[in-house]
Phi, psi and omega in degrees: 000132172282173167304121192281167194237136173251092165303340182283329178284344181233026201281322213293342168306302186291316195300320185287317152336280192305306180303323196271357173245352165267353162241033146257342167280348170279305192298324188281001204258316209274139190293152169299321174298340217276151200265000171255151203260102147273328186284320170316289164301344185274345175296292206302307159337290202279335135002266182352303193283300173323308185289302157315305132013271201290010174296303179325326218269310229297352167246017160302142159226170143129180185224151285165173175026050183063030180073014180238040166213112190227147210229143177194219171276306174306327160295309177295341063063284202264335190287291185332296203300309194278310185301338185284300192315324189291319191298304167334286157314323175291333177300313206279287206332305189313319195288325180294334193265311186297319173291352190257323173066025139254188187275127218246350213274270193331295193299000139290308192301323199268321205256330165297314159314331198282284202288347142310327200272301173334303175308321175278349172275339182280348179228021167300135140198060156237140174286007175259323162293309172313335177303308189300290172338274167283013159270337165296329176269333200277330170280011155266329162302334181300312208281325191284339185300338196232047176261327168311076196280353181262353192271119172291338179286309189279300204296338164312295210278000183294304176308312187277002180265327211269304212265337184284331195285317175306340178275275211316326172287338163294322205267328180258018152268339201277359158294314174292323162319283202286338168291325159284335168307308169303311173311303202060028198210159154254330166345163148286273171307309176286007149291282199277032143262350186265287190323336169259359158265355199245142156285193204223063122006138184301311204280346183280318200287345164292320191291295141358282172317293187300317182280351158303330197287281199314307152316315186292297185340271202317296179314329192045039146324145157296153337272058160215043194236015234264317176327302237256324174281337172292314170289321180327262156030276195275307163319158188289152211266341179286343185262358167292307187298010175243329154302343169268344168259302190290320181289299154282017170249342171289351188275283202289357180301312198276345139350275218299296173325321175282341202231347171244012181216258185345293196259004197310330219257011170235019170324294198307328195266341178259008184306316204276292283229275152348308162310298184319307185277321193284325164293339182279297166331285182313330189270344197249002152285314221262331176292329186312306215290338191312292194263031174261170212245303203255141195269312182325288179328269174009263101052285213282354158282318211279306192325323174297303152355286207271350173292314180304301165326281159013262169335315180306329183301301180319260191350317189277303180107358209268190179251350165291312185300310183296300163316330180299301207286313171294331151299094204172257163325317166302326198301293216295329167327275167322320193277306165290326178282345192279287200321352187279302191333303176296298219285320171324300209279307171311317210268347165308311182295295209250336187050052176200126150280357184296105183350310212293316155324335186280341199328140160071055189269337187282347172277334194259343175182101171295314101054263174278332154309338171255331156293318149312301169288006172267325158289030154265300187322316185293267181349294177318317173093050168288132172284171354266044152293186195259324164344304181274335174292340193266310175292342175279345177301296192312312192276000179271295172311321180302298201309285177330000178215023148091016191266065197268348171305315212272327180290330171286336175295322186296308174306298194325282180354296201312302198284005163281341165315279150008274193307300174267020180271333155286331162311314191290321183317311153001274201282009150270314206261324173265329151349142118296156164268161176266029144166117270252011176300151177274158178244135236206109151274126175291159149303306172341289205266013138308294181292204321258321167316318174302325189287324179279006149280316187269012130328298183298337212236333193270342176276357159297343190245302150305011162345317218285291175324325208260335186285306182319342174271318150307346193275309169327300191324307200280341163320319185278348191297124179280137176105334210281143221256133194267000000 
């Protein structure tokens, strides 16, 4: 007999699918020539219809294939996250792509993959689905990093994105291999059933370790971060902006699976280990970003910066710790995209990503000057933004579970953080420019700018609601040890 199926636990998945084979049959319909981006508006349309949706979803629970497809808070939680971020993007695409004058049709179909695969990483609970899951978003991440096929910086980064990712997926099968050796499982629930009767065995901590090395990628933790300012860099900037967001909150989705559910009950032997990485991380982001040039570069440190913050949450162990981190992500969602967003908008106008290029920006669009500086202000973790609130957050957990070493090195971070986030603000606001043409915002990406301010401003002000929706997500977690 087969399994029954809860198709209500995976409609929002089929619907994302379902969208994404009627606009490859739009791309195959539509004449080549033709100048209106239909596919573009009908992605932003169907997003729209997608948020809606998932509102409905929010008390689904349960699981679905035999247990490897599962739905909770936490899933709902994070698919909202990945559909908001999405919308930025694709909003970035249109504009970035019409100043580039190629063709876009694909690189929509591909940012529709991406955001299946996040959704399916976010409601995996099995490693043979999660796997399956996140080889579907990082090869579409692959194909779109190297789509600039005339660009040589995307194609480096395409390449160097493609073989470090192909390794890091070699290092989390041969981690499920050896977990099953042990295990006898892919499961979930049946790993942590083993893991709360069991000690923590040479061959599960290796098996830990590899799948952490793989995990560490997507986030882009020290020593697995070697990727990210070439690619940051080199990619087209709406597929930067989905890797600094949309790519690492899926890490930490399994992070979270891993460490706050699965693995909950060897919490205690990986505190320091954790710990370890997350002082290392932050610090080997925030010294990088000191001396960069190209605001992406710039930008793909500081993401190394906020994986090390992060992190701290993982460390602490706590249901605070956890919650910390998803208010984290809300915050940085809004505070990075608007800044990719500005950074988009600059370079139509100017074709330069160069720090020194931003000089003088509030004279040529006040507008992308003030949206910028308030996500540098926010990253940095200046109040009352949502910045400062998500690192006091972070830092509340470390200190409660007794990491005061590891909170003081994260303050020491900020203010150096500090330093070059101001540097760039400078060069906005005190510079001259090198030249007084104006930069010319659409009404779209005015309303989108606008939403990542009041974004930037309302979960910094109006904390209480958005943390009670972190705190739920992490409460509701299937797996999670009672």
């Amino acid at each position: 007999m087969f399994p029954t199926i809860d198709w209500s636990l995976i409609l929002l998945e089929l619907l994302i699918t379902m969208i994404l084979v009627v606009l490859v049959v739009l791309d195959l319909a539509l004449p080549k020539d033709t100048k209106k981006d239909w596919l573009g508006i009908l992605s932003l349309a169907g997003l729209f219809g997608l948020i809606g949706f998932w509102l409905t979803q929010r008390a689904l629970v349960g699981t679905t294939f035999s247990g490897m497809f599962m739905m909770d808070s936490l899933a709902w939680f994070f698919k909202g996250f990945f559909l908001m971020a999405m919308v930025f993007v694709i909003a970035m695409t249109q504009q970035f792509f019409k100043s580039m004058r190629s063709r876009k049709n694909e690189f929509y179909l591909l940012l529709w993959l991406a955001l299946l695969g996040m959704c399916l990483v976010a409601s995996s609970a099995d490693f043979l689905m999660l796997f399956i899951a996140i080889e579907i978003l990082t090869i579409s991440l692959y194909v779109m990093t190297a789509y600039l096929k005339s660009d040589k910086h995307s194609l480096e980064a395409g390449m160097k994105y493609l073989i470090l990712g192909a390794l890091s997926s070699g290092f989390f099968l041969y981690g499920i291999s050896f977990l099953y050796g042990t295990t006898r499982s892919t499961h979930f629930e049946a790993i942590q059933g083993f893991v709360s009767s069991h000690a923590m065995a040479p061959m599960t901590a290796f098996a830990l370790v590899l799948i952490f090395a793989a995990v560490g990628f997507k986030i882009a933790a020290v020593p697995f971060h070697w990727w990210v300012p070439d690619v940051y860099q080199g990619a087209p900037t709406p597929v930067t902006a989905l890797l600094s967001v949309g790519s690492k909150a899926a890490g930490f989705v399994v992070l979270m699976r891993l460490f706050f559910g699965i693995f909950a009950s060897w919490h205690g032997q990986w505190t320091l280990v954790l710990a370890a990485l997350s002082a290392v991380t932050m610090c080997y982001g925030n010294l990088g970003a000191m001396f960069q040039t190209n605001i992406k570069r710039l930008l793909g440190y500081s993401s190394i910066g906020h994986a090390g913050y992060l992190l701290m949450g993982a460390a602490a162990g706590s249901a605070l710790g956890a919650s910390a981190i998803n208010f984290y992500l809300l915050g940085y969602l809004f505070t990075n995209l608007g800044a990719f967003l500005v950074i988009v908008l600059f370079f139509i106008s100017s074709k330069s990503d160069e720090i020194k290029n931003y000089a003088g920006l509030v004279k040529r669009s006040p507008l992308l000057a003030c949206t910028l500086l308030l996500a540098l202000v926010s990253l940095a973790g200046v109040p009352p933004l949502a910045g400062f609130f998500g690192k006091f957050i972070l830092l509340m957990a470390t200190v409660k579970s007794g990491l005061l070493w590891l909170a003081f090195i994260a303050v020491v971070n900020i203010v150096i953080s500090l330093y070059y986030y101001l540097m760039v603000a400078k060069r906005i606001y005190v510079d001259a420019p090198h030249t007084t043409s104006i930069i010319p915002v659409s009404r779209p990406m005015r309303l989108l700018l606008g939403i990542a301010i009041v974004g930037m401003i309302g979960i910094g002000i109006f904390q209480g609601p958005f943390l009670d929706v972190a705190m739920t997500a992490v409460k509701g977690m299937y797996f999670l040890p009672k």
